[in-house]
C-alpha positions in Angstrom: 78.6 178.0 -194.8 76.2 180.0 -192.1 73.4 179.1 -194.5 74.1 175.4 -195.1 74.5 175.4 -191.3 71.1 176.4 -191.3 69.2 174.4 -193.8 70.9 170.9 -192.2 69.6 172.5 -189.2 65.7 173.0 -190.1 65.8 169.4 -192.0 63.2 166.7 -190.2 64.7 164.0 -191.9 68.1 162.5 -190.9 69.2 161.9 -194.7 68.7 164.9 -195.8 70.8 166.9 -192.9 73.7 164.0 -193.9 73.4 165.1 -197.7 73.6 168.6 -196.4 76.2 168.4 -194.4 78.2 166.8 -197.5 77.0 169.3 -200.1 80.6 171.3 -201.2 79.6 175.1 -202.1 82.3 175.9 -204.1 82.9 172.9 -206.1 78.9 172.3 -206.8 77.8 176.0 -206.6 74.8 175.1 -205.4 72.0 177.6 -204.8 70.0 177.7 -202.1 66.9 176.6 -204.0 68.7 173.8 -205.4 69.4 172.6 -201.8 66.2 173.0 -200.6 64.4 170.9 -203.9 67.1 168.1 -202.7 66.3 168.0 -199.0 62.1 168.5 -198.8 62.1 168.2 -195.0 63.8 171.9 -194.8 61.3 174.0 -193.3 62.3 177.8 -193.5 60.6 180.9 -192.7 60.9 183.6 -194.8 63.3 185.7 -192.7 65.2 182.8 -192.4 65.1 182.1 -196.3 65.8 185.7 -197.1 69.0 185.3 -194.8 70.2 182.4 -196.5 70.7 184.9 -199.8 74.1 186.6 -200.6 73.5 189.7 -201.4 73.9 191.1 -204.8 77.2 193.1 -205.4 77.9 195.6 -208.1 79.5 194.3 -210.4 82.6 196.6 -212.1 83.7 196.6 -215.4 86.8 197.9 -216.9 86.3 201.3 -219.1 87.9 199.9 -222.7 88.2 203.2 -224.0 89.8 206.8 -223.8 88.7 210.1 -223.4 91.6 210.9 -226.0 90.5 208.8 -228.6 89.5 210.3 -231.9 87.7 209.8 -234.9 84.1 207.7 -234.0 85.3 206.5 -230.8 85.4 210.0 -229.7 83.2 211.4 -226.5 82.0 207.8 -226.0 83.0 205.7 -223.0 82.7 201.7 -223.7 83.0 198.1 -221.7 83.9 195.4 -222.8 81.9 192.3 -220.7 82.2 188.7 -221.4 78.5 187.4 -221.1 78.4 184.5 -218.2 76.2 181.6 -220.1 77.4 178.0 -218.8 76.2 174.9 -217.5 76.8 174.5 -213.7 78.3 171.5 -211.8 74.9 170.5 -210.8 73.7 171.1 -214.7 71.7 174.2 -214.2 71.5 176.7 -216.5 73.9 179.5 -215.0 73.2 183.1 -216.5 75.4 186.0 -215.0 72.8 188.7 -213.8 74.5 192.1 -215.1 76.2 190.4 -217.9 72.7 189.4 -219.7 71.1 192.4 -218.4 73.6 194.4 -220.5 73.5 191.7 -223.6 69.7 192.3 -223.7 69.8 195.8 -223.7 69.2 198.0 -226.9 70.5 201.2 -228.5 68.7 204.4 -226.5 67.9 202.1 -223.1 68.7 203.9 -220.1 71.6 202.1 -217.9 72.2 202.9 -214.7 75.8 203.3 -214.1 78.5 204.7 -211.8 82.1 205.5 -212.0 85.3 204.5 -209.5 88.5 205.3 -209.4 91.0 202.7 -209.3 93.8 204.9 -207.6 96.5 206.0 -209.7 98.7 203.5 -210.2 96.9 201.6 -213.3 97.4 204.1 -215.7 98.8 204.4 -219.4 102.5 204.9 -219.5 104.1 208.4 -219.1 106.3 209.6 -222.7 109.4 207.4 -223.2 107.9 204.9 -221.6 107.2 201.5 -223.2 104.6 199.3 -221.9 104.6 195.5 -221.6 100.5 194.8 -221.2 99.7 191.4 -220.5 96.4 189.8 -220.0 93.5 187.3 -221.0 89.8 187.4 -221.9 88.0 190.9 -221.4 91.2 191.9 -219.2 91.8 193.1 -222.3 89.3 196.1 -221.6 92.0 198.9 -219.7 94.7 198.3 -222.6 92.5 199.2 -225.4 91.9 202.4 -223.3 95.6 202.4 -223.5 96.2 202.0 -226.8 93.4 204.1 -227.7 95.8 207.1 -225.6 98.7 205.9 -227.3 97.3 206.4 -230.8 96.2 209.8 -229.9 99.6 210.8 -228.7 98.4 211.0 -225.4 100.3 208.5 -223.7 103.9 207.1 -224.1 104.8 203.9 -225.4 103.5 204.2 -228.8 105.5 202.1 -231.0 107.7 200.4 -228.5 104.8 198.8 -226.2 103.5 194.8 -226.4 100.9 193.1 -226.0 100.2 189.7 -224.5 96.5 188.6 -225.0 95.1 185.3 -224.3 92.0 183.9 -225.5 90.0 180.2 -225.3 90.1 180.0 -229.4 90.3 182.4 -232.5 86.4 183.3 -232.0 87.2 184.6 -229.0 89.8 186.7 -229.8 88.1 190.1 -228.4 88.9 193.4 -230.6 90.7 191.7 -233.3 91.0 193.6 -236.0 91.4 197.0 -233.8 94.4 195.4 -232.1 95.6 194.2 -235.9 95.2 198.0 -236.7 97.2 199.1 -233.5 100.0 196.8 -235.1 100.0 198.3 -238.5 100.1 201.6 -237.5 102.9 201.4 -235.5 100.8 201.9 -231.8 102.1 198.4 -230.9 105.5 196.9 -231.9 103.7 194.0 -231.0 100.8 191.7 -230.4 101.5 188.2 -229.1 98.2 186.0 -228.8 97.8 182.9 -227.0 94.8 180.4 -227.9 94.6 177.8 -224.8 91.9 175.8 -226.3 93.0 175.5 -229.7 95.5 172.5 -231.2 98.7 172.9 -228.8 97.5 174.6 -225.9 99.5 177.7 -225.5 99.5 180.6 -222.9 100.4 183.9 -222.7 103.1 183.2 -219.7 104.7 181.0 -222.0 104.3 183.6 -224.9 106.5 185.9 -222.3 109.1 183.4 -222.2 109.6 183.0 -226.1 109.4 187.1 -226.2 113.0 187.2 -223.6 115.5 188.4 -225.9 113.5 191.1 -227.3 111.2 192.0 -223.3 114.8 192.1 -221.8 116.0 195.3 -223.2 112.5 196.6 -222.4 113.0 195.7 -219.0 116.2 197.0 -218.2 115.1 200.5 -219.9 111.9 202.3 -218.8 108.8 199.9 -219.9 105.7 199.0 -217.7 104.5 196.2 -217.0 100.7 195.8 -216.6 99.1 192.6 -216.1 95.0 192.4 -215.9 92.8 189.2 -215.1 93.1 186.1 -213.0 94.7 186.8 -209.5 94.8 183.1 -208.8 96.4 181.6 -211.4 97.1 183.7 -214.2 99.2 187.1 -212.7 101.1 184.6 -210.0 102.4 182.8 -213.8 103.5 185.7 -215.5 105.3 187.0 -212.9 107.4 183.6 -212.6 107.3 184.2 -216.2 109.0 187.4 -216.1 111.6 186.3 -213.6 112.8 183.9 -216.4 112.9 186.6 -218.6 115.5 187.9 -216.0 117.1 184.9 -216.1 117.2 183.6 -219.4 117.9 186.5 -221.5 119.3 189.0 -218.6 121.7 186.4 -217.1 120.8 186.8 -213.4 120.6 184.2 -211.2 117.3 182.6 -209.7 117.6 184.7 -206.5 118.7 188.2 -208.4 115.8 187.4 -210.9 113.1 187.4 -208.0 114.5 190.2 -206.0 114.1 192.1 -209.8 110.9 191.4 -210.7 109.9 192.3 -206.9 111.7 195.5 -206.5 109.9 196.4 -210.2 106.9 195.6 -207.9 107.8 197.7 -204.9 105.2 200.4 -204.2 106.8 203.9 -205.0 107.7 206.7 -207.4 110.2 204.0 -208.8 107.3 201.4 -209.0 106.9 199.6 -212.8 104.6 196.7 -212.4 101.4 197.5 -212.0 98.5 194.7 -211.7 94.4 194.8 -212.0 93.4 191.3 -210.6 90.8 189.5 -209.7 89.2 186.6 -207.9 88.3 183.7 -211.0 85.3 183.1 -209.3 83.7 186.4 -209.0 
């Protein structure tokens, strides 16, 4: 907003400060050069041009593997990144800056990296614990880590723990046959996928609701619920999800539903729902 403010500012000509004044950041996600090829009368300095610039933020990516793993996953830490390649509102071609820097890159490059800790709280289940992991797109990355655990006996939940995944279309579906392989040797009792953009439009909050009989049980015992991806739309939907788990297979009313599902919530050594969120547009 600051540096709109300033480019409608520096413009000579009257229609172009009106335009500017118009222009809608987050609907358009217009760049600053964009603007200033649309309004010719801004006149900036570089100082001024330089603080019209967001600067560029690390991005962090979820580590889709374990330490614990075995066989050829062993020793080796992976990611899993979805590459940002679109069309923008204004039709420029949008490229995500540390997404195609990592596409391009080539067995035996050099990447500079860094770890961080995410606290404690997002982490595989302790024994006897089933998990209920729900997500979409690459918030798939922490669960494979998970199951990756769970296979190696280094986690609980193996054989009692489900997975919610939810993908655009079948050619999407990140880490198929690895999940597939999870199911048939008994690391997941389940794997429930949701394909949004594919015939009837399905997703995995709905999945959830479909699954209440059998996440009920789950619910009422020891299981974990871990949700990663979308903090606007998607976790705010499988928790109402949830709550009519509560409702339709547990019995509860509306009221003891919500107060469930929040007290599974509740910060503490008792805490069972654990979330990894982000902003969609980030």
């Amino acid at each position: 907003a600051a540096a709109l403010k300033l480019l409608a500012d520096r413009a000579t000509d009257e229609d172009d400060r009106t335009q500017l004044s118009m222009v809608d950041l987050v609907a358009t996600k217009a760049t600053v050069l964009e603007l200033l090829m649309s309004a010719k009368s801004v006149s900036l300095s570089v100082a001024e041009l330089l603080a019209c610039l967001a600067q560029m933020k690390p991005r962090y990516y979820s580590i889709s593997s374990s330490p614990n793993a075995k066989g050829g996953s062993a020793g080796r830490a992976t990611i899993t990144v979805g590459v940002v390649d679109a069309i923008s509102p204004t039709g420029r071609k949008h490229r995500g800056v540390a997404s195609n820097y990592l596409k391009k890159r080539s067995v035996g490059d050099l990447v500079w990296v860094r770890t961080k800790s995410v606290g404690l709280s997002f982490r595989p289940p302790p024994p006897n614990s089933p998990a209920i992991m729900v997500c979409a797109g690459t918030g798939l990355a922490p669960f494979v880590g998970f199951l990756e655990d769970m296979a190696a006996g280094a986690a609980g939940g193996s054989g009692t723990s489900h997975l919610f995944f939810g993908c655009r279309r079948p050619e999407r579906h990140l880490h198929r046959e690895r999940l597939e392989g999870y199911v048939s040797d008994g690391t997941l009792a389940a794997l429930h996928v949701a394909y949004s953009r594919t015939g009837e439009r399905i997703y995995v909050q709905e999945l959830i609701k479909r699954e209440a009989k059998t996440l009920w049980p789950l619910l009422q015992g020891k299981a974990r619920v871990y949700v990663c991806g979308d903090a606007a739309r998607m976790a705010p939907d499988v928790k109402r999800a949830l709550k009519a788990v509560c409702s339709s297979a547990g019995g509860l009313t509306e009221q003891k539903a919500s107060a469930y599902i929040d007290q599974l919530c509740a910060v503490g050594p008792n805490q069972r729902y654990f979330e990894d969120v982000w902003a969609s547009g980030a």
